[in-house]
Each structure stands twice: as C-alpha cells, then as structure tokens.
C-alpha positions as CSV (number, residue, x, y, z in Angstrom):
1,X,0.0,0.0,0.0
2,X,1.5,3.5,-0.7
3,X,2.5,5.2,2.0
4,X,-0.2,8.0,3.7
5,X,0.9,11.0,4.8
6,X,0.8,12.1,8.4
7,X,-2.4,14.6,7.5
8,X,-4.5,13.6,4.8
9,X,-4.5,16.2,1.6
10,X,-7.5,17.2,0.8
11,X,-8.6,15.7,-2.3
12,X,-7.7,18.0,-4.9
13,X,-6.5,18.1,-9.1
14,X,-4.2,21.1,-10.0
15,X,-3.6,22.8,-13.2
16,X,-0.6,24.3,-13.2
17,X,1.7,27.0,-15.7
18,X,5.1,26.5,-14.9
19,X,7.1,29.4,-17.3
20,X,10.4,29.8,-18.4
21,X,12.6,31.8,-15.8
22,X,13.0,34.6,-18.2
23,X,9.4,35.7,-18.4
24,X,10.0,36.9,-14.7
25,X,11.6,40.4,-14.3
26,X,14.2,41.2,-11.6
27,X,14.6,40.8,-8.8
28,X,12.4,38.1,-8.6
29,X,14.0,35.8,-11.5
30,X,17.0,35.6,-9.3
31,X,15.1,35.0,-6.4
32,X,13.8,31.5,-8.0
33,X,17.1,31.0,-10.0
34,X,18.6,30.8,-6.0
35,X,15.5,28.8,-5.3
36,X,15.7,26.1,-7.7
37,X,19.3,25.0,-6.6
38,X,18.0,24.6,-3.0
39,X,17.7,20.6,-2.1
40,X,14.9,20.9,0.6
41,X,11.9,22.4,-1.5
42,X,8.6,21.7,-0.2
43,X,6.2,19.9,-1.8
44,X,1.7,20.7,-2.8
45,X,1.4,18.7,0.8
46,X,4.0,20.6,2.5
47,X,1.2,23.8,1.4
48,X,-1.5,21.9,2.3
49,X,-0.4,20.9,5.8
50,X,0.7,24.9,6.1
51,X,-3.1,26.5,5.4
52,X,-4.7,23.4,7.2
53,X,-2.4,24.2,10.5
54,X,-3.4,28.2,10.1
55,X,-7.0,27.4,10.7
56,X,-6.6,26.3,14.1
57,X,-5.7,29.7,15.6
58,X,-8.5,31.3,17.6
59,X,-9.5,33.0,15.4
60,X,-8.2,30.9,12.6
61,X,-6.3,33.0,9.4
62,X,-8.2,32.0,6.2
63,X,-4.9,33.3,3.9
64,X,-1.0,33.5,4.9
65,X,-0.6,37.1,6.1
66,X,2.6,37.4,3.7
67,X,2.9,35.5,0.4
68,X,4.5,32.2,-0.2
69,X,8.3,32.5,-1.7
70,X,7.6,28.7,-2.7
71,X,7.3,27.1,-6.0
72,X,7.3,24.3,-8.3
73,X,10.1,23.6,-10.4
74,X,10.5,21.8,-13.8
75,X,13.6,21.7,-16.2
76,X,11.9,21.0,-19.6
77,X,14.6,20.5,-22.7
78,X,17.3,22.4,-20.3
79,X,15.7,25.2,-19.7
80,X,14.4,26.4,-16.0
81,X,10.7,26.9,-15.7
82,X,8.9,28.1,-12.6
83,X,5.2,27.6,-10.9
84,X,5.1,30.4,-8.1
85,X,2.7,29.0,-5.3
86,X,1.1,32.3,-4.9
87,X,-0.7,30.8,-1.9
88,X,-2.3,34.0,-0.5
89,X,-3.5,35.2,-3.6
90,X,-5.2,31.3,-4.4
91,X,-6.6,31.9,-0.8
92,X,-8.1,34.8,-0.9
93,X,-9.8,34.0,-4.5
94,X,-11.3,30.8,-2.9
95,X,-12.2,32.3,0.2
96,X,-14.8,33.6,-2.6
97,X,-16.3,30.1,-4.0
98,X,-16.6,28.6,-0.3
99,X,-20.3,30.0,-0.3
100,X,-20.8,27.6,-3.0
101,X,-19.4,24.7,-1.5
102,X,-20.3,24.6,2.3
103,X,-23.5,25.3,3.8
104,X,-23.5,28.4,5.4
105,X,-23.5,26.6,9.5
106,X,-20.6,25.3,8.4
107,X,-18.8,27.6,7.0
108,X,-19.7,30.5,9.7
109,X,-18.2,27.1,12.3
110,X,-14.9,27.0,10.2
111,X,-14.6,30.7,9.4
112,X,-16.8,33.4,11.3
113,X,-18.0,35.8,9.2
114,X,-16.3,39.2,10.3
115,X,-13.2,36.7,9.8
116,X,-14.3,36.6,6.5
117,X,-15.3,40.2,5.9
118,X,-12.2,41.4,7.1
119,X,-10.2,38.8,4.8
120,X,-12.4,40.2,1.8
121,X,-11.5,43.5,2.5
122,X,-7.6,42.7,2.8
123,X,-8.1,41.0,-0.8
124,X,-9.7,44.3,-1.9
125,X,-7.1,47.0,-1.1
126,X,-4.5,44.5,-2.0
127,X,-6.1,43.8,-6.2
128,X,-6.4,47.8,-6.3
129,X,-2.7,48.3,-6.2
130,X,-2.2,44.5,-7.9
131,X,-4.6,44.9,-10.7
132,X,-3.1,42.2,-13.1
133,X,-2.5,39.4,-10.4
134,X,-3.5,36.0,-11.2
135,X,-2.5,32.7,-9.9
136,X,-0.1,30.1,-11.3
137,X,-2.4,27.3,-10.2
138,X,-6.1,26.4,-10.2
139,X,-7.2,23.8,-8.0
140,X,-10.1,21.7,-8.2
141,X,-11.9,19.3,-5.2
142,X,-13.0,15.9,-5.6
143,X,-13.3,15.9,-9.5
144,X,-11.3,17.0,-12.6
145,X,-13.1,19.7,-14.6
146,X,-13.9,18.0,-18.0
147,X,-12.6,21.4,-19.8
148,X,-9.4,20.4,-18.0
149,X,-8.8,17.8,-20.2
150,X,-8.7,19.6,-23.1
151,X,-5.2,20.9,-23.1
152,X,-3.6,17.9,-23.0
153,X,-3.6,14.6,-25.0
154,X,-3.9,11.0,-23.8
155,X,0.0,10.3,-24.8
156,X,0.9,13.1,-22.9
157,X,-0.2,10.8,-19.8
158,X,1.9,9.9,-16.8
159,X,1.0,7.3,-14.3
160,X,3.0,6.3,-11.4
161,X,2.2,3.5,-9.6
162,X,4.0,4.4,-6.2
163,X,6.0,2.2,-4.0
164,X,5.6,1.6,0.1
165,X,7.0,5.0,0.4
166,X,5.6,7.3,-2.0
167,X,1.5,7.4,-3.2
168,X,1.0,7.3,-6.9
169,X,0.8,9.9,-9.7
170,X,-1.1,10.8,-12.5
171,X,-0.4,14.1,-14.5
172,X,-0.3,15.0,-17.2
173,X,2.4,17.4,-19.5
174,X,2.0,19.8,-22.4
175,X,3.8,22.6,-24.4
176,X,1.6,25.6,-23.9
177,X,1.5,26.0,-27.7
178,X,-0.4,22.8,-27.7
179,X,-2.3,23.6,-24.8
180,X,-3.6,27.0,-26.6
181,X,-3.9,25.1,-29.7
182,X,-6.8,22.5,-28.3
183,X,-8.2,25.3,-26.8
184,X,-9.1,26.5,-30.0
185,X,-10.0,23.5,-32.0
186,X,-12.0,22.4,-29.0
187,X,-14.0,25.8,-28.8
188,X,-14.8,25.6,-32.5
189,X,-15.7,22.0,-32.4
190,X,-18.4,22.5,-29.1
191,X,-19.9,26.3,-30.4
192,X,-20.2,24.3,-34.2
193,X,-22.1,21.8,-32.2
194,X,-24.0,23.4,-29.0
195,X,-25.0,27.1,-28.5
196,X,-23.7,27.3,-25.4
197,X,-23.0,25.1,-21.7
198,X,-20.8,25.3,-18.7
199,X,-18.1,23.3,-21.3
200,X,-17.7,26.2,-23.6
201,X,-17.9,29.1,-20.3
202,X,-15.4,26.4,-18.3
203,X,-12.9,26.2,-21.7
204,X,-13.3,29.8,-22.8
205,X,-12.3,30.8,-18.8
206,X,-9.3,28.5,-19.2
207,X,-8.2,29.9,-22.4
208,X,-8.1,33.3,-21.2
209,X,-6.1,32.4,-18.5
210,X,-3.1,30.6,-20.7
211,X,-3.0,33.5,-22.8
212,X,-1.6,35.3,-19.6
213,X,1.6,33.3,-19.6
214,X,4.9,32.7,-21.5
215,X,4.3,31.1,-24.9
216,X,7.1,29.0,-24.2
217,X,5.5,27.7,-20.5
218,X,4.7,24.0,-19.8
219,X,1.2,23.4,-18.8
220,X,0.6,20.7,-15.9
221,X,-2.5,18.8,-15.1
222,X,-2.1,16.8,-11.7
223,X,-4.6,14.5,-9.9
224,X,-2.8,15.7,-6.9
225,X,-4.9,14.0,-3.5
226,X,-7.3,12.5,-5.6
227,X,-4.6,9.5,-5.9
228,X,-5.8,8.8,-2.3
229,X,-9.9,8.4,-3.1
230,X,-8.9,6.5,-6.8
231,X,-8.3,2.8,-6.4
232,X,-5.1,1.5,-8.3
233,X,-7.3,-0.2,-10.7
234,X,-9.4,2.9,-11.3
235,X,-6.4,5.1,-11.7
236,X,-4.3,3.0,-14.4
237,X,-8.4,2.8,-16.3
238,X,-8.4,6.4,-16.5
239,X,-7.7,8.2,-19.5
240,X,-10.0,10.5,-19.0
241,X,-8.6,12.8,-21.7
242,X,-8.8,10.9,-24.1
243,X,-12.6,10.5,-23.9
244,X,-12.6,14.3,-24.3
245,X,-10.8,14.3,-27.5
246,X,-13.2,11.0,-28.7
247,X,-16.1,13.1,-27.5
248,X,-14.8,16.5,-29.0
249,X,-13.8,14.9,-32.4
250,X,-17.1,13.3,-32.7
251,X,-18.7,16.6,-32.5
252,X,-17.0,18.0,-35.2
253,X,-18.3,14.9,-37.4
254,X,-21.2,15.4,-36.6
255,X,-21.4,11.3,-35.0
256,X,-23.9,12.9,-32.0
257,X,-24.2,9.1,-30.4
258,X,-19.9,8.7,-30.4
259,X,-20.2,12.3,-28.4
260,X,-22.5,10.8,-26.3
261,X,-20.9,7.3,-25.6
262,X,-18.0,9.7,-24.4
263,X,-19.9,12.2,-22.3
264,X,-21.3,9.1,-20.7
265,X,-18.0,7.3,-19.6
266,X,-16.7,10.7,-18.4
267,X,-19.6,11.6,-16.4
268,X,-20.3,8.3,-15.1
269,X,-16.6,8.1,-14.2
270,X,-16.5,11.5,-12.2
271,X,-19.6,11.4,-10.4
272,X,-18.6,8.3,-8.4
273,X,-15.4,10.4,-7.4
274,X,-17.7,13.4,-6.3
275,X,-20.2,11.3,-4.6
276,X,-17.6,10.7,-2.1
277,X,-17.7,13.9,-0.7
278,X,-20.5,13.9,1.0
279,X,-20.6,10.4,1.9
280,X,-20.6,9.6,5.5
C-alpha cells in the first residue's frame, strides 16, 4: 500500500503553468534561479499541511498574512521553468467560491464571518494596487473539470504506480502551444455543435487564462490528492482525456451518439469520485 501522509490532503487536481525563468523580471527571477538550486523544496502537501495548520488559531487566518516564496520547479529540454505557489492570492480567491461549497453553518463554524469580511476586505485593497494578479495554479476538489482535459492529450499521460514509500501519480504534460492550440479546436468543435453550456464558459475561462503566460511555458494537469480516493485499478483505467478528444472529435463529425458514448463514460466516471464527498 503507498504510504499515507501524516495529514490527509485534501482531495484536490491542480492545473498548473510552470514558465520559463526569463518571463519573470528582476529581482524576482533571481530570487527562483537561487530557489531552484535549493535541495529541501517543499512539496503541494507541505502547502497543504501549512493552510490546514493556520486554521486552528482562535480566530483561525483563512490566507498566509505574507505571500508564499515557494514554487514548483520543472527543467523541460534544459531550460528552468517556474510555478510560483502564490498561496495567498489562491486563498483569498477561494475564500470567494466557499459559499458555493459549504452550507452556510458550516462555513460560519470553520470561518466566522467578520473573519471573513475582514479577509475580503484585505483582498480588496490588495487587487487595487495588484490589478493584473492571477494565480499560477487552479485547483479543483473531488473531480477534474472535463474542460481540463482539453489541453492535453492521452500520450501526454503519466502514471506512477508508487511504491511503500511514496503514493501514486497521474499528470499530465504539455507545451503551452499545444495547450492554446486544443483550446481553440476544441472551442470551435463544441460552439459548431451546442450554442452554449458550462463546457464552452469552463474552456473559454481557461483559455483566457493561458493566454496570460509565457508562450514558451509547460502546462501541468495533476490528480494531486485525488490518488488517495482512486483505487489503483481505477487510476491505471483512467484516460479520461482521451474520452474528451473522442467526444470533442465526434462533435466535429457530426457522429452525436460517439459524443454521447464519451460524455457518458466521463460523467459516469467523475460522479462516483464526487459522490464521495458527501458520503458519511
């Protein structure tokens, strides 16, 4: 059995834009040129176990009071490329969607509210002088979002089994070219088809947000603690985007019941992952 960490990670997928070391500007490209030679870099649980540890103050801090210097780090063909944490920022902004996800009880138990207005507030004053901030990372609870699964292709796949000592992994790894590329063709293939759904807002959303990045950047999906809810069998079945591409390439065909066959297996898939959250 893989190893389980001391605190369980929540179960989260990641998409991730880690970008060339050039595209930063001083002084903060040498700041993660120094950090990537460092041998002791923290990993998404080391985060994880960070926030999760804040919330047990009376009263509990909802976002780090100073911004993470962490990051993720990839060499891809030689070159440096970086994914900034930005942990206060990816706080802050879902801080916003918790509304949505817990019932109000709950979430006035976890966080009170003039802990949360004053947290909103903080997030205010700090976007008026940080206009064009946005995250490295998006995260995503319990489920993938299908639009996810777009960028990337099913050879572009990568599935660790684990060991005793480490959990598995499954991620996946694209050039942002290609990434921006599907974007497209998948956009023009779904607004052919449909007039409109939550698959065309989620894509068009996504899109927008690669075009704020390096061209030259490596896009990441990453199952992240959702390797803990999947069974090993269920994990090495997945290839989850390649029943995207089946689905999206039926659509431009026109072969409606292929589209549907792959709708199916995807939905069917991901709702047994997401009926886990609330089960007792």
């Amino acid at each position: 059995m893989p190893k389980v960490p001391s605190v369980i990670v929540p179960y989260a997928a990641y998409l991730r834009v880690y970008e060339p070391l050039a595209a930063f500007p001083e002084p903060e490209r040498g700041h993660w040129a120094r950090y990537a030679r460092r041998p002791d870099r923290p990993s998404y649980q080391d985060e994880l176990r960070r926030s999760l540890a804040d919330l047990l103050p009376t009263p509990p801090i909802p976002v780090p009071v100073h911004e993470s210097g962490d990051a993720f780090i990839a060499d891809v063909d030689g070159v440096l490329c970086v994914c900034p944490w930005r942990t206060r920022l990816r706080g802050w902004q879902a801080l916003g969607e918790l509304a949505e996800e817990l019932p109000g009880p709950v979430l006035d138990a976890v966080l009170p509210p003039v802990v949360r207005r004053q947290t909103s507030q903080d997030y205010e004053r700090w976007l008026s002088r940080n206009p064009d901030a946005r995250p490295w990372i998006r995260t995503s609870t319990w489920h993938v979002p299908l639009n996810w699964f777009v960028l990337v292709a099913d050879e572009e796949r990568e599935y660790d089994k684990g060991s005793d000592e480490d959990a598995p992994v499954l991620r996946y790894r694209t050039p942002m070219v290609q990434a921006r590329r599907r974007v497209a063709r998948g956009l023009k293939a779904l607004k052919d088809a449909i007039d409109e759904g939550p698959l065309i807002d989620g894509l068009v959303d996504v899109g927008r947000w690669l075009e704020e990045f390096h061209p030259r950047s490596l896009v990441e999906l990453d199952y992240g603690g959702l390797v803990h809810v999947l069974s090993a069998e269920q994990l090495d079945g997945d290839h989850s985007a390649a029943d995207v591409a089946e689905g999206i390439e039926a659509l431009r065909t026109g072969d409606g019941v292929g589209a549907g066959e792959a709708y199916g297996r995807l939905v069917e898939r991901w709702r047994a992952v997401r009926d886990r959250r609330s089960a007792n």
